[in-house]
C-alpha positions in Angstrom: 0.0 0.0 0.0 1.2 3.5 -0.7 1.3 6.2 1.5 -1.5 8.0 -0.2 -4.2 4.1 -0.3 -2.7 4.4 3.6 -4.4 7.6 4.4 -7.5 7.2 2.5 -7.6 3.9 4.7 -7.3 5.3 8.1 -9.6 8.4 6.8 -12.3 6.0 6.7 -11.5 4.1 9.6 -14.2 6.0 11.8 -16.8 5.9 9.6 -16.5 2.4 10.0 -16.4 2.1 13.6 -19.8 4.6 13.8 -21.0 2.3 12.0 -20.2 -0.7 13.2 -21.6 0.8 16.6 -24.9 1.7 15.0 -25.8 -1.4 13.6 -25.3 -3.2 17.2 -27.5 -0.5 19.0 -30.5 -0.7 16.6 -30.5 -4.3 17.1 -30.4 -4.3 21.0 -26.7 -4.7 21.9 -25.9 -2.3 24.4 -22.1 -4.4 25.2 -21.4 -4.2 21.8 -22.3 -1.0 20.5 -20.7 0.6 23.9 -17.6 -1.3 22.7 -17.6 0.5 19.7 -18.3 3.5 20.4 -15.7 4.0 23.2 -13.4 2.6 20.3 -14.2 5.4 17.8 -13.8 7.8 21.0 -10.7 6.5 21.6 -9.6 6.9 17.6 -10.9 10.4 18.0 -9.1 10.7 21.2 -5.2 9.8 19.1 -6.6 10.8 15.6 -8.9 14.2 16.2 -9.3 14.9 12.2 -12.8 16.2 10.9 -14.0 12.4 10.0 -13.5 11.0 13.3 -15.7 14.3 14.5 -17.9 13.5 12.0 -18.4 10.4 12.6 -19.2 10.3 16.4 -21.6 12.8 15.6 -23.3 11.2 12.6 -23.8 7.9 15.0 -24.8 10.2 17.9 -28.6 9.6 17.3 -28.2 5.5 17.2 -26.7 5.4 20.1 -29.4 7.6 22.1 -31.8 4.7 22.8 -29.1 2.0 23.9 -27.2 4.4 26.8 -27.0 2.9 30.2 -24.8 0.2 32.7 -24.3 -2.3 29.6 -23.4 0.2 27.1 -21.0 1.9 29.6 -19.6 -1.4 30.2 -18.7 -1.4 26.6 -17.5 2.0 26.5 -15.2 1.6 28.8 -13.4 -1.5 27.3 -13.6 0.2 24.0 -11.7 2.8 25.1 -8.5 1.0 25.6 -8.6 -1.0 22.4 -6.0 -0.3 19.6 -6.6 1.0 16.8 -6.6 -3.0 15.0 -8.1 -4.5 18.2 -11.0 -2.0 17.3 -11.2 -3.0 13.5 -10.9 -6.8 14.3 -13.5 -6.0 16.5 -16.2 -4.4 14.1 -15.4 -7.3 11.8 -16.0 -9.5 13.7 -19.4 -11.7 13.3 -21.9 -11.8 16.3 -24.7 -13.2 14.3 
């Protein structure tokens, strides 16, 4: 990968995450999309580019039904994921 396929890469990173968080909220997960979202907090937290801004706030309203002990659970462990641990988590299947 070149530097330039690099940076597109980890520009869309967040987007991901928020996403990845959203799907797990509107489905009733409150561990998992607390995970997640703590993970793109943390991103944000190392990274603080517009799309990482952008995309907590663009997930903000799926994740206003599913707050509470579980999802704070999450977000707490999400928080101290890696960067990769994050990704390997989103990809992962929980079907």
């Amino acid at each position: 990968m070149d530097e330039a396929e690099i940076t597109r890469y980890r520009m869309n990173i967040p987007y991901a995450i928020g996403a990845a968080a959203a799907i797990p909220a509107l489905r009733g997960d409150a561990v998992r999309a607390g995970t997640l979202s703590g993970a793109l907090e943390a991103i944000a937290a190392l990274d603080p580019k517009s799309t990482a801004r952008g995309a907590m706030t663009d997930n903000t309203p799926f994740l206003k039904d599913i707050q509470g002990a579980e999802f704070e659970k999450g977000r707490a462990r999400g928080r101290i994921l890696a960067r990769e641990q994050a990704i390997e988590y989103a990809m992962s299947s929980r079907e």
